[in-house]
C-alpha positions as CSV (number, residue, x, y, z in Angstrom):
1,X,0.0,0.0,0.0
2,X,1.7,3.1,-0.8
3,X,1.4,6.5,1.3
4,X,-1.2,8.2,-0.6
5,X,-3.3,4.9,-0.6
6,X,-3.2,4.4,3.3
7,X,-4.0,8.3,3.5
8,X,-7.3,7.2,1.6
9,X,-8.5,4.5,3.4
10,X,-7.7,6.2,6.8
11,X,-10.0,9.1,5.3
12,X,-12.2,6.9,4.5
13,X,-12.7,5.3,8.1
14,X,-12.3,8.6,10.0
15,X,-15.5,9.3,7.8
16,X,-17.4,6.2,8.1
17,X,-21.0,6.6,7.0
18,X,-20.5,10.1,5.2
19,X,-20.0,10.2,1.7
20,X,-17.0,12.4,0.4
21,X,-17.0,14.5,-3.1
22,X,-13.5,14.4,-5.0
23,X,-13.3,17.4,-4.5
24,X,-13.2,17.0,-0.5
25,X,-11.3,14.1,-1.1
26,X,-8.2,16.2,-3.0
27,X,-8.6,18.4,-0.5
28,X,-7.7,16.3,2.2
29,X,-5.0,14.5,0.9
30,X,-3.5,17.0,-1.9
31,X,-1.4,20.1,-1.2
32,X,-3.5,22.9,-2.5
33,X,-0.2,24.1,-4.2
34,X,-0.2,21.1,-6.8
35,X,-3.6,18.9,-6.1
36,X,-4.3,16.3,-8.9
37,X,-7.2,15.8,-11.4
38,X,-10.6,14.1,-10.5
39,X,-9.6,11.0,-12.4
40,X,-6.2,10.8,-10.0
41,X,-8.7,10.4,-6.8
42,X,-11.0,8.0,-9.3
43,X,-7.9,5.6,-10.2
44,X,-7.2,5.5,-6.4
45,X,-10.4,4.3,-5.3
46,X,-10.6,1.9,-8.3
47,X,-7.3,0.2,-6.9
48,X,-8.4,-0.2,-3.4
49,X,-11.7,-1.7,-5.0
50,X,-9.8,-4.3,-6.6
51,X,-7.8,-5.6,-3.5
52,X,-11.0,-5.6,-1.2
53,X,-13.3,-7.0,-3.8
């Protein structure tokens, strides 16, 4: 699991039950200096999909 990807899925369990735009998500885990693009959050969560799943 690299950095980034732990960063997600401890956001993700700090907000358990609440459901989190990309926005909110790049927000949290970006640097407002050089955040990513929607699909960067979206190939993030795809990954983690695939190991649970």
């Amino acid at each position: 699991m690299t950095p980034k990807e732990y960063q997600l899925l401890e956001l993700f369990l700090r907000n358990n039950g609440h459901v989190l735009s990309r926005h909110q998500i790049i927000d949290h885990l970006w640097s407002s200096i050089d955040p990513p693009g929607q699909d960067t959050v979206k190939v993030h969560i795809q990954g983690k999909n695939r190991e649970i799943g």
